[in-house]
DOZANU-297397 format. One record per residue (C-alpha): x, y, z; residue number from 0. Coordinates in steps of 0.001 Angstrom, whole numbers. Each point is the difference from the previous one (the first is absolute). Example, Ala and Ser with C-alpha at 12.3 -4.5 7.8 and 13.67 -1.06 7.14 Angstrom:
% residues 2
((12300; -4500; 7800); 0)
((1370; 3440; -660); 1)
This chain:
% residues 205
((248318; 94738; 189921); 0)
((-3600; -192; 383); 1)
((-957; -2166; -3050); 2)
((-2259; -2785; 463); 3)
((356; -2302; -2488); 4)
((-3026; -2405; -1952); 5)
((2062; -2675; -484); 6)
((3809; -3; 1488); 7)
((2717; -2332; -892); 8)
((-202; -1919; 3376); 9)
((-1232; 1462; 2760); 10)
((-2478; -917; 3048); 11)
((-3728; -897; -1330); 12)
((-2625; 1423; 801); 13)
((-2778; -828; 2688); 14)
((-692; -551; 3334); 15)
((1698; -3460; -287); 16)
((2805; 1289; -1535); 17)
((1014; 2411; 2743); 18)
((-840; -2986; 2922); 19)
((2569; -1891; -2350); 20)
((2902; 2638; -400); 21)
((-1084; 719; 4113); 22)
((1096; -3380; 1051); 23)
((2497; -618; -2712); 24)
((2077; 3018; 1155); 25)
((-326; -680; 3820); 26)
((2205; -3742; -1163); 27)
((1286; 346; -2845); 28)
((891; 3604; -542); 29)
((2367; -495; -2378); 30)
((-1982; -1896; -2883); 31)
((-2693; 3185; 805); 32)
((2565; 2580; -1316); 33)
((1046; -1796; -2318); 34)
((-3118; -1187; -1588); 35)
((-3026; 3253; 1010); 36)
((2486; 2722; -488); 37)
((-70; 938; -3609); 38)
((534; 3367; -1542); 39)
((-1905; 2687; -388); 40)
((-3018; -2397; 1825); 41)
((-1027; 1736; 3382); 42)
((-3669; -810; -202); 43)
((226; -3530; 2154); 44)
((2637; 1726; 1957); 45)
((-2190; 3250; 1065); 46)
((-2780; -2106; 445); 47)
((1604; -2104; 2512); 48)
((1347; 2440; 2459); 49)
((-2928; 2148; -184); 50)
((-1950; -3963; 1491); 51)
((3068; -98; 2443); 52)
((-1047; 3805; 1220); 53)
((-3770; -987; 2); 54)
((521; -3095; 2058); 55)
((2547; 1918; 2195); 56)
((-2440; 2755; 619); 57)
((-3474; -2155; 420); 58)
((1568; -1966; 2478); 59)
((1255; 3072; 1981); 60)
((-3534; 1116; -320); 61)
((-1625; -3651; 1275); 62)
((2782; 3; 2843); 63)
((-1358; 3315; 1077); 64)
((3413; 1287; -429); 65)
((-288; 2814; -2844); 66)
((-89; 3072; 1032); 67)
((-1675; 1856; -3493); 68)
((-1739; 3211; 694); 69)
((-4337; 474; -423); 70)
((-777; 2087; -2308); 71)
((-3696; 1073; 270); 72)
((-1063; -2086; 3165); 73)
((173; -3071; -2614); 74)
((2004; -2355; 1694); 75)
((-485; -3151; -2914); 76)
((351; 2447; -2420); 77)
((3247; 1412; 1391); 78)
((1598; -2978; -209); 79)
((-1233; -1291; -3404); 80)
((1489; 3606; -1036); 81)
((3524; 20; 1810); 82)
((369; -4319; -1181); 83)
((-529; 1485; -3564); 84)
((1957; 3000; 469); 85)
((2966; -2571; 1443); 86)
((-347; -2725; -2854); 87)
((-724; 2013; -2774); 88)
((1858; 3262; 266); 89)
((2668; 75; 2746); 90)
((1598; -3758; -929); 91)
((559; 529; -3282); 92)
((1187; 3328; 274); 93)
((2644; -948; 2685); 94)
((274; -2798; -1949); 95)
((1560; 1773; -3204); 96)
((1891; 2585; 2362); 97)
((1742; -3208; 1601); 98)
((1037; -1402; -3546); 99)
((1346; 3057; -1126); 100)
((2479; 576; 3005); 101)
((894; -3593; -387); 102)
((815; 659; -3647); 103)
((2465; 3106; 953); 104)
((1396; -2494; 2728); 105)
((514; -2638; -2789); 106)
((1301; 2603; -2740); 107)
((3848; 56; 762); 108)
((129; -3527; 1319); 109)
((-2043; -2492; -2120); 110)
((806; 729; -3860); 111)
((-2009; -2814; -1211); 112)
((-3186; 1299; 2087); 113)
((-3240; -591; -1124); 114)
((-2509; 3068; -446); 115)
((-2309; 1939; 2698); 116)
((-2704; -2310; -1008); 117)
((1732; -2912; 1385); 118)
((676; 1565; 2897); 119)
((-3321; 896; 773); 120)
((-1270; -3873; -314); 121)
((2973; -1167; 2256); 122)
((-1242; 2575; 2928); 123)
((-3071; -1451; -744); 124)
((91; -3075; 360); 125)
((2704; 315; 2608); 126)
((-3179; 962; 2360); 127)
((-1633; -3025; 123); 128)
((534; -592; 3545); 129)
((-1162; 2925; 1246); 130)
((-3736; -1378; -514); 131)
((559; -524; 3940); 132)
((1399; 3158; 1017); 133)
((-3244; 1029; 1005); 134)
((-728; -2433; 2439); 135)
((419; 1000; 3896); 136)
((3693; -1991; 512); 137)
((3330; 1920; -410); 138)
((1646; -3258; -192); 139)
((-1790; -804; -2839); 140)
((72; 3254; -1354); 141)
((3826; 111; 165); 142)
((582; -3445; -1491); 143)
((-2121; 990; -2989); 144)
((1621; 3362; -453); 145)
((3418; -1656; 67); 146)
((-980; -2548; -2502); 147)
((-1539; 2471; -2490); 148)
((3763; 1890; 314); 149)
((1792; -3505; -682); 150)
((-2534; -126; -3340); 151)
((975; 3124; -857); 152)
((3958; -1258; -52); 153)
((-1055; -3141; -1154); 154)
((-1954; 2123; -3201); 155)
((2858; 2041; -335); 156)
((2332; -2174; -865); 157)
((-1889; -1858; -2496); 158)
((-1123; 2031; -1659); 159)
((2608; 2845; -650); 160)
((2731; -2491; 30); 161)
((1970; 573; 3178); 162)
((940; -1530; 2966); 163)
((-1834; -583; 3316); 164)
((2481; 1884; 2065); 165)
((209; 2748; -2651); 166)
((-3437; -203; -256); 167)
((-787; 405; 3999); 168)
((2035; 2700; -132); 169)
((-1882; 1931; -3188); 170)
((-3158; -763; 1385); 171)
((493; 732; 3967); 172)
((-1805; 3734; -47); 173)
((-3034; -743; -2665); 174)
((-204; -3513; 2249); 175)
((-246; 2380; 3290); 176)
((-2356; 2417; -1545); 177)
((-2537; -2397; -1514); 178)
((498; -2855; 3119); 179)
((1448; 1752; 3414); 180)
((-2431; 3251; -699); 181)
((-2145; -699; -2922); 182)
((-1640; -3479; 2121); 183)
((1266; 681; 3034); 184)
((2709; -2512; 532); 185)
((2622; 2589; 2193); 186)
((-2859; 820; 2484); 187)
((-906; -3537; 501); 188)
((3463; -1131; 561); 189)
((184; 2513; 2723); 190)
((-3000; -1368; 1833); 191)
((1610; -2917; -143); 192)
((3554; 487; 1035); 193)
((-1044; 3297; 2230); 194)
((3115; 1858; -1875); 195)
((-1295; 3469; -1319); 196)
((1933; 2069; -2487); 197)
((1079; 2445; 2969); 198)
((1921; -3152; 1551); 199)
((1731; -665; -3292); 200)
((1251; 3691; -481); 201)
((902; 258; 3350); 202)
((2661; -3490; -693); 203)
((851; 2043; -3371); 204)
């Protein structure tokens, strides 16, 4: 699940142009991204560009004076050079993988002609790329993102393990809340928005 392979059958390139490519090409054309970056066994590109998502996430959290990452040592720079690596490095990728694989049990009894965990793992991925603007200091814009990255998600879903959109919303609707509502924030920021807490909704359940 972890292979990275030399040279992949398809497959994102590699490079900082590459992942500015697949970046925009998935924000309009998601479709032609999953179908042409996702290849098996090929989660290099894929890693690589959701650990930049975190990074940029994160830094701009940090620049917005927003980020909230403990000082260890009385080294404030240092701190946060240690918690951005900590975030990019260790904690995406990890909840990365953990995502893919509860996706896969999701997709086990419904999708026979799924594609491996690998491939789930790039469509998470790349299904990120809007949350480069989570960390800015606008729930609006936080929300919107968040609720684009989920539609990715569907949108990767489908193409990739060969099943429809509504099948695939449905499949995808607690990885999608994990990484997006909790993971980046989206369910908070709608409810600075819309001023509707999760005590109001349980209280109409």
């Amino acid at each position: 699940m972890t292979q990275w392979v030399e040279n992949p059958t398809g497959g994102r390139d590699r490079g900082p142009a590459a992942l500015a490519r697949a970046w925009a090409e998935v924000l309009v054309r998601p479709r032609r991204l999953f179908r042409s970056a996702v290849a098996p066994a090929d989660q290099a590109p894929g890693l690589v560009f959701a650990g930049v998502v975190v990074f940029l996430e994160e830094l701009s959290r940090v620049l917005a004076g927003t980020a909230a990452y403990p000082v260890l040592g009385g080294q404030p720079t240092l701190s946060v050079g240690f918690w951005l690596a900590v975030a990019t490095v260790l904690v995406a990728p990890a909840a990365l993988h953990l995502t893919a694989a509860l996706q896969t049990l999701i997709l086990i009894p419904f999708a026979p002609q799924r594609a491996g965990v690998s491939e789930t793992v790039q469509v998470l991925a790349y299904a990120s790329a809007p949350c480069v603007f989570v960390g800015l200091p606008s729930p609006k814009l936080t929300a919107l993102a968040t609720a684009y990255g989920a539609v990715l998600l569907v949108v990767g879903l489908s193409e990739v393990h060969g099943v429809s959109l509504p099948r695939a919303a449905a499949l995808g609707a607690v990885p999608a809340a994990l990484v997006f509502g909790y993971g980046f924030r989206g369910f908070a920021a709608v409810s600075t928005v819309t001023g509707v807490t999760w005590a109001d909704l349980a209280a109409l359940a």
